[in-house]
C-alpha positions as CSV (number, residue, x, y, z in Angstrom):
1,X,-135.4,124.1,132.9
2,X,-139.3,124.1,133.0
3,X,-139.9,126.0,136.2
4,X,-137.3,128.6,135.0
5,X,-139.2,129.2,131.5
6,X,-135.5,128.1,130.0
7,X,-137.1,125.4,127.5
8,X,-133.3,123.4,127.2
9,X,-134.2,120.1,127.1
10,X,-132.5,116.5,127.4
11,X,-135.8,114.9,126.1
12,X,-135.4,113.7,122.5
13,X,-138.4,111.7,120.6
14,X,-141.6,113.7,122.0
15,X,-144.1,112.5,120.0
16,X,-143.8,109.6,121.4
17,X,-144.0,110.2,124.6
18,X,-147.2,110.0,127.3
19,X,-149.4,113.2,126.5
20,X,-149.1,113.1,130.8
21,X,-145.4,113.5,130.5
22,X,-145.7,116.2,127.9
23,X,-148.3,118.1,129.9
24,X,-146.3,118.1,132.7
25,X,-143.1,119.8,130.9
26,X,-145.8,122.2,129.8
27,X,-147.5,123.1,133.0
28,X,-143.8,123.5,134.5
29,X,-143.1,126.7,132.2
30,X,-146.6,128.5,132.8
31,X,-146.5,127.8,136.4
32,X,-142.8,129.2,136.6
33,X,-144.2,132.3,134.6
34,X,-146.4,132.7,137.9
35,X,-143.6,132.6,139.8
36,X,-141.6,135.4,138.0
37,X,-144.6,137.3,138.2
38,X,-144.6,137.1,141.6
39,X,-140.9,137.2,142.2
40,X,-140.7,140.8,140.4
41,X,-143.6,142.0,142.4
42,X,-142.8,141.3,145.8
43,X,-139.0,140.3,146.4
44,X,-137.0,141.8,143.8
45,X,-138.0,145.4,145.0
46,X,-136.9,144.6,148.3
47,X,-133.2,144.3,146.9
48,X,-133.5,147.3,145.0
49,X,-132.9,145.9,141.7
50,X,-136.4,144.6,140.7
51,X,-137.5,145.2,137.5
52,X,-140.9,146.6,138.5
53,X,-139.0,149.2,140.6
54,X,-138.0,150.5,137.5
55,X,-141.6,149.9,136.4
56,X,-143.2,152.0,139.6
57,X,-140.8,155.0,138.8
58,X,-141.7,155.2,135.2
59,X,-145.4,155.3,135.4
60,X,-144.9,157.3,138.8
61,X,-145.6,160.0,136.4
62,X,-148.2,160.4,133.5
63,X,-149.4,157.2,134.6
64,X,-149.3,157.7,138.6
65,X,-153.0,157.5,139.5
66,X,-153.1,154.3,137.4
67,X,-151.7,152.2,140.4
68,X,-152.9,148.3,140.5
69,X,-153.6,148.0,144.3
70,X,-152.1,148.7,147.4
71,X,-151.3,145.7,148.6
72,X,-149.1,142.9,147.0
73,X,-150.9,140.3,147.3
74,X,-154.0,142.0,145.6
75,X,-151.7,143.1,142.9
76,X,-150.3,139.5,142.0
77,X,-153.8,138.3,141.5
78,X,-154.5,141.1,139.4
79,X,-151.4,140.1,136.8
80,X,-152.5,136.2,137.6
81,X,-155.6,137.0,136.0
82,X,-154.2,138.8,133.6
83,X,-151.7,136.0,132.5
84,X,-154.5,133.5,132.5
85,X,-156.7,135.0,130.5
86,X,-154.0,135.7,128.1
87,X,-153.3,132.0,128.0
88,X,-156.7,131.1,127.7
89,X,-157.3,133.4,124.5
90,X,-154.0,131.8,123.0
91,X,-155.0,128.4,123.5
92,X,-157.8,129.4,122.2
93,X,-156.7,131.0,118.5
94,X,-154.6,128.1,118.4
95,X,-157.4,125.8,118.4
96,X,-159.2,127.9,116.1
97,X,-156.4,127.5,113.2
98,X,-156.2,124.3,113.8
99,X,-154.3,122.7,116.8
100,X,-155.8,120.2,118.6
101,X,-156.9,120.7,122.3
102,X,-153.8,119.2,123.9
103,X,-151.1,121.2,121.5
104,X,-153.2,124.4,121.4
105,X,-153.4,124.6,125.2
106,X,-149.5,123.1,125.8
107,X,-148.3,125.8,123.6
108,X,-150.3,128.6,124.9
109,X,-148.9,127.8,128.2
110,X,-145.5,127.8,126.9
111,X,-145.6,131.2,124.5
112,X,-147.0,132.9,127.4
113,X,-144.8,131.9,129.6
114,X,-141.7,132.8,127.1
115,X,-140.8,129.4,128.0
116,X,-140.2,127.2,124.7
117,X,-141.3,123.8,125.6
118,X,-143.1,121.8,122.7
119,X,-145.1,118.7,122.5
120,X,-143.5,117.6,119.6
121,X,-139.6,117.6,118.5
122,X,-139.5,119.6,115.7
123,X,-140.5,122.9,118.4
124,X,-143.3,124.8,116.4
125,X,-142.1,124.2,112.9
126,X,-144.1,120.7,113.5
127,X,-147.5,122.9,112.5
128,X,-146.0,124.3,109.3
129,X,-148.6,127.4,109.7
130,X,-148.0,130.9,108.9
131,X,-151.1,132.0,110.7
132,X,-150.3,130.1,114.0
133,X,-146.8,131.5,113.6
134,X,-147.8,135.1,113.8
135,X,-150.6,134.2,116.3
136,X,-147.6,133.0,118.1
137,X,-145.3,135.9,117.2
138,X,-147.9,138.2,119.0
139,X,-148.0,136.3,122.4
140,X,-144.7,135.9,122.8
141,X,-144.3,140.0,122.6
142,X,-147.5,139.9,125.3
143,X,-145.6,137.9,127.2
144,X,-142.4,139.8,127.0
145,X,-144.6,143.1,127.9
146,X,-145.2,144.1,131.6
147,X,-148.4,142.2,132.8
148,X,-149.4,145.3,135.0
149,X,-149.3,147.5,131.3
150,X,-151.7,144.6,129.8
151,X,-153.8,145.0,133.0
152,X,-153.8,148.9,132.6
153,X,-154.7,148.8,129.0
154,X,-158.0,146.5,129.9
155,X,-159.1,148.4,132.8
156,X,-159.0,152.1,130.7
157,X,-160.2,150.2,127.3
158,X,-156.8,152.1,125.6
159,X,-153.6,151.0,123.9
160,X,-152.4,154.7,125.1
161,X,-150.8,153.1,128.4
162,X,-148.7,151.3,126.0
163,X,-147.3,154.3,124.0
164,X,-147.0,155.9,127.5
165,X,-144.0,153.5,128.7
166,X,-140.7,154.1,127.6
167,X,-139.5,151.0,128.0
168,X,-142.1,148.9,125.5
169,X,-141.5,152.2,122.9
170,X,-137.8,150.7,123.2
171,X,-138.2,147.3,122.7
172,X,-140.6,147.2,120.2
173,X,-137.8,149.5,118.1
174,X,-135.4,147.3,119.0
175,X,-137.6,144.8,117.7
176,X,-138.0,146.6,114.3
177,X,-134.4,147.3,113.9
178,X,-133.5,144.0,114.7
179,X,-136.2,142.5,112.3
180,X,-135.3,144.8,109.1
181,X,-131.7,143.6,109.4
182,X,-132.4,139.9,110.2
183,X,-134.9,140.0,106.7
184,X,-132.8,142.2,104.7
185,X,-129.5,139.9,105.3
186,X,-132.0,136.7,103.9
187,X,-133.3,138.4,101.3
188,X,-129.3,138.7,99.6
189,X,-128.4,136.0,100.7
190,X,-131.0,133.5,100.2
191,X,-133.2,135.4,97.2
192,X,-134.6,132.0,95.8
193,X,-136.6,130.9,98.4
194,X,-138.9,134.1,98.2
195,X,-139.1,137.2,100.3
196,X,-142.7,136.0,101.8
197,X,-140.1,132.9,103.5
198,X,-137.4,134.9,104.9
199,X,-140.4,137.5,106.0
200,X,-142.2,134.6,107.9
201,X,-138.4,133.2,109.1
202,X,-136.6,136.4,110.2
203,X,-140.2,137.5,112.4
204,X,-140.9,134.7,114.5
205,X,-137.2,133.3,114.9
206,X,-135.9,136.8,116.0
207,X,-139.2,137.2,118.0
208,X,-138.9,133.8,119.6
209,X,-135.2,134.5,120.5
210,X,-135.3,138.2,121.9
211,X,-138.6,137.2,124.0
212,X,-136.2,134.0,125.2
213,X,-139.2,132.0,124.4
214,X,-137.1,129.2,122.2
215,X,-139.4,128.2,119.7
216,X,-137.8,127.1,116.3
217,X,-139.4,126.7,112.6
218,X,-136.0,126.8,110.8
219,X,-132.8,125.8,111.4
220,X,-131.2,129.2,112.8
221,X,-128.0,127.6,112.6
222,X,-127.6,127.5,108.8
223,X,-128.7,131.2,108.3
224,X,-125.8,133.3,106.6
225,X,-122.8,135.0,107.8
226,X,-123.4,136.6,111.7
227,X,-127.3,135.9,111.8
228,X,-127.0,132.9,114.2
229,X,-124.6,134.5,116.5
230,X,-127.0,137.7,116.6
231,X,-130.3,135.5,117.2
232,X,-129.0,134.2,119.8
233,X,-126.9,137.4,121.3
234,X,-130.7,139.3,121.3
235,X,-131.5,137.2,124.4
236,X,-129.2,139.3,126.7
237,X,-131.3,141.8,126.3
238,X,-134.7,140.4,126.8
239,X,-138.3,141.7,126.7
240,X,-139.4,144.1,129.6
241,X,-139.5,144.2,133.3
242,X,-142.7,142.8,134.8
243,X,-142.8,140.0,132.0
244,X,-141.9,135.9,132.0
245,X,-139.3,136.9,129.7
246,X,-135.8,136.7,130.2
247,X,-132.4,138.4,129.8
248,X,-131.2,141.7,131.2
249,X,-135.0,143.6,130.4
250,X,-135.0,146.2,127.5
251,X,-135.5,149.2,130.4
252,X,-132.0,148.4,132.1
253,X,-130.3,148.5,128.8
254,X,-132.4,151.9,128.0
255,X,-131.4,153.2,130.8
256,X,-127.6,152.0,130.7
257,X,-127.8,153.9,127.1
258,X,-128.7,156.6,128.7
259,X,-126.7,157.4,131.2
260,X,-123.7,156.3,128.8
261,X,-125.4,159.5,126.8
262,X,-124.8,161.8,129.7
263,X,-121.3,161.1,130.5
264,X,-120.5,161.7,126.7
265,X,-122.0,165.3,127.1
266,X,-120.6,166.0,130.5
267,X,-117.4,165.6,128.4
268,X,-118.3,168.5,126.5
269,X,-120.1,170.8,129.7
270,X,-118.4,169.6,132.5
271,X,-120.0,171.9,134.7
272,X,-123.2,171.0,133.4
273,X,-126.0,168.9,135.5
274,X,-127.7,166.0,133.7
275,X,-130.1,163.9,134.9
276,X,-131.5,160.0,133.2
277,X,-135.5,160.6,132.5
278,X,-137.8,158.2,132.2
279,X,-141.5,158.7,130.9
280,X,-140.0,162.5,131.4
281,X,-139.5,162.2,135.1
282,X,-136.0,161.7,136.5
283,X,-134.5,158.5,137.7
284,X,-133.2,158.7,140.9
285,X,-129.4,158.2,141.2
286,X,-129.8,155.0,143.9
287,X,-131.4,153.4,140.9
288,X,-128.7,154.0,138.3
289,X,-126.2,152.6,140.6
290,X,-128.3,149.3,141.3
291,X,-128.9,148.6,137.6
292,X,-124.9,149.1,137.2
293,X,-124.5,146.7,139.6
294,X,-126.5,144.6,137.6
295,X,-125.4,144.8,134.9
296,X,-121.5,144.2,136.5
297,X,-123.1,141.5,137.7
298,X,-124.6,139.7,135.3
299,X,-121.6,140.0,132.8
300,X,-119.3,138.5,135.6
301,X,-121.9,135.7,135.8
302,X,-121.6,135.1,132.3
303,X,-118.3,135.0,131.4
304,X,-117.8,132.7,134.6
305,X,-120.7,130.7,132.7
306,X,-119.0,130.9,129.4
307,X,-115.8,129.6,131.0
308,X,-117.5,126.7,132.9
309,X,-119.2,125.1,130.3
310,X,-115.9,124.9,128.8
311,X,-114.2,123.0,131.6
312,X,-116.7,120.7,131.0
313,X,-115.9,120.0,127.7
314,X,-117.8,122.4,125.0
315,X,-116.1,123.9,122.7
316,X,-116.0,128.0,122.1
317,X,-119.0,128.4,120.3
318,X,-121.3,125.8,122.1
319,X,-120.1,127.3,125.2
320,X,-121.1,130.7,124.5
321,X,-124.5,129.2,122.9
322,X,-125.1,127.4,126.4
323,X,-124.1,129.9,128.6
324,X,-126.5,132.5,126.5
325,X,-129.3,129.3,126.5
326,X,-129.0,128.5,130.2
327,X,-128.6,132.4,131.9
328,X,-131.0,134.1,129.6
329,X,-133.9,131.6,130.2
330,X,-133.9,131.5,126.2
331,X,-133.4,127.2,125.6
332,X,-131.7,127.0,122.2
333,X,-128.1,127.6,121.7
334,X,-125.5,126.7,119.2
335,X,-123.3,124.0,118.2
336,X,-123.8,120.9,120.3
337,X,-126.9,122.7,122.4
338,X,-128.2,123.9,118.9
339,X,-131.4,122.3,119.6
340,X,-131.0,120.2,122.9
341,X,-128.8,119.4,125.9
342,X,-129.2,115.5,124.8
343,X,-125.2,114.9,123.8
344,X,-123.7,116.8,126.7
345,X,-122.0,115.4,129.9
346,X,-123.9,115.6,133.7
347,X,-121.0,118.3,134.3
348,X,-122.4,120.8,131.5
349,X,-126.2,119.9,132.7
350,X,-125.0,120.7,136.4
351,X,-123.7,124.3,135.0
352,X,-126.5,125.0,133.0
353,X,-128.7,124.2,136.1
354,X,-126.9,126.9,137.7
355,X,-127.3,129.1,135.2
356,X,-130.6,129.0,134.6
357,X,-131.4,129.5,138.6
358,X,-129.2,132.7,138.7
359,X,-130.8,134.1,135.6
360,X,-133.9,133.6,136.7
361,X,-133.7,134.7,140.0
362,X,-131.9,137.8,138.7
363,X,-128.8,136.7,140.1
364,X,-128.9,138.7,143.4
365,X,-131.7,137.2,144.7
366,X,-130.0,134.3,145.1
367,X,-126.1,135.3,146.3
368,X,-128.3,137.4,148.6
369,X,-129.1,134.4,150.4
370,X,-125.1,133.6,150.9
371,X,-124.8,136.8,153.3
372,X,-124.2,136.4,156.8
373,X,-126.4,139.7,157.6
374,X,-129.7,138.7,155.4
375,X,-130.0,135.8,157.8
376,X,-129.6,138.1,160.8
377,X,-132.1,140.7,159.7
């Protein structure tokens, strides 16, 4: 769960545990944030379903001389340095609003690393600060952005290269949307607790959630009518290729929605060619077809998720809470795994071990590794 990002724990009674211990569960996430990086930068692409393929043919054109290096290894210290000093200015602000050392740098290492780990049980609701909240809020999006755009946007001193990508552009509104109907359904629903509350709630738990960081300061699972079932649904689609964060990544779902658009108006021109664009520059059709696969993929592996966890015992809606928790990297789910994986059986923690391996791994790198002919090549 900690080298994964995933932040599902069986742990219960953190604060009182060694600060060694703790540390540990920390550095896990951050370190498995290196990994991704590196997994999406040198092996994913070799499958043809990598997010930062996706990545190179979108900035292959307004952004094309913008390249980070040649040579992968130069370009996965690049993003390293990237990541760390991202961490490092976290940690940093944290300690600054008042964390002290050991929390300020734990949680930096676990909001950049969209992982969800905390030092202490009650997640980051233990701090009770509105400021370290949004500080929060605005790592966790870093950390669900593409490294290589953050490394982009230091080298040219411009926030241009992010309103350049089509992909952030789409998950930030996706962000918005989400956010405006998260707040607006508090507001009616829970009017005496003040809108400067539901404000604070509905942007860092929907945040937290769509990043698949896992962090908590409310109890998601008493919100009104659908609003638990959509927190948690938001981590299928993730934040952006290139990041720590989880999910299916905002560009495949942008480009699913688009091609879905083009069939509709081949319906009405038949005869007519349309082609998917992306930072206005066309996708090529070997690219489409991977992310379909994909996307097949991925909901096969879920529902086969959903089912397992429960033959093992869950009921319907912890099941689809785990299977959401465990595949998207996000940690949280609902029902029994609301908050933790304490109360289950070894057979739901031996599904959700998994599940959190194939989501991580994007699912094809690992079956991949079941084919006859990879191991002859």
């Amino acid at each position: 769960s900690g080298i994964t990002t995933t932040g599902a724990t069986v742990l219960v009674g953190l604060d009182q545990l060694p600060r060694s211990l703790l540390f540990y569960r920390q550095q896990l996430q951050w370190l498995g944030g290196l990994g991704i990086i590196v997994l999406v930068v040198a092996f994913l692409p070799l499958l043809g379903v990598g997010g930062m393929q996706l990545y190179k043919a979108e900035i292959s054109g307004p952004m094309k001389d913008n390249r980070l290096s040649g040579r992968i290894s130069e370009t996965a210290k690049l993003l390293w340095l990237v990541y760390a000093g991202l961490t490092l200015l976290c940690a940093f602000l944290f300690k600054l609003e008042g964390m002290s050392w050991f929390d300020a740098v734990g949680h930096a290492f676990s909001t950049l690393a969209t992982g969800g780990f905390s030092t202490h049980d009650a997640s980051f609701g233990y701090f009770n600060s509105p400021v370290m909240e949004m500080t929060a809020v605005v790592f966790m999006l870093l950390g669900a952005t593409p490294m290589a755009l953050h490394y982009l946007a230091l080298r040219q001193f411009s926030l241009r290269v992010y309103l350049l990508s089509s992909e952030f552009k789409f998950f930030m509104l996706l962000v918005l949307v989400l956010f405006v109907l998260t707040v607006v359904t508090l507001l009616f629903d829970m009017p005496r607790i003040g809108w400067l509350h539901d404000f604070r709630w509905a942007l860092f738990n929907l945040v937290s959630f769509i990043t698949t960081t896992g962090f908590s300061i409310t109890d998601h699972t008493t919100w009104p009518y659908f609003l638990p079932v959509l927190l948690i649904t938001t981590a299928l689609i993730g934040g952006c290729a290139g990041s720590t964060s989880g999910g299916l990544k905002s560009v495949r779902l942008l480009l699913l929605t688009r091609q879905g658009l083009n069939e509709i108006r081949r319906l009405v021109h038949p005869h007519a060619q349309f082609v998917v664009k992306m930072g206005g520059h066309a996708i090529e059709p070997s690219v489409i077809s991977a992310v379909w696969a994909f996307f097949s993929a991925y909901v096969f592996v879920f529902v086969l998720t959903f089912f397992a966890m429960m033959m093992t015992g869950l009921d319907m809606v912890s099941a689809y809470g785990a299977a959401i928790a465990t595949l998207t990297s996000l940690g949280p789910g609902l029902g029994t795994v609301a908050y933790n994986f304490a109360s289950v059986g070894n057979g739901t923690l031996i599904v959700s071990i998994v599940a959190m391996i194939l989501g991580r791994l994007e699912i094809f790198t690992v079956l991949v590794l079941f084919l006859p002919m990879f191991w002859r090549r």
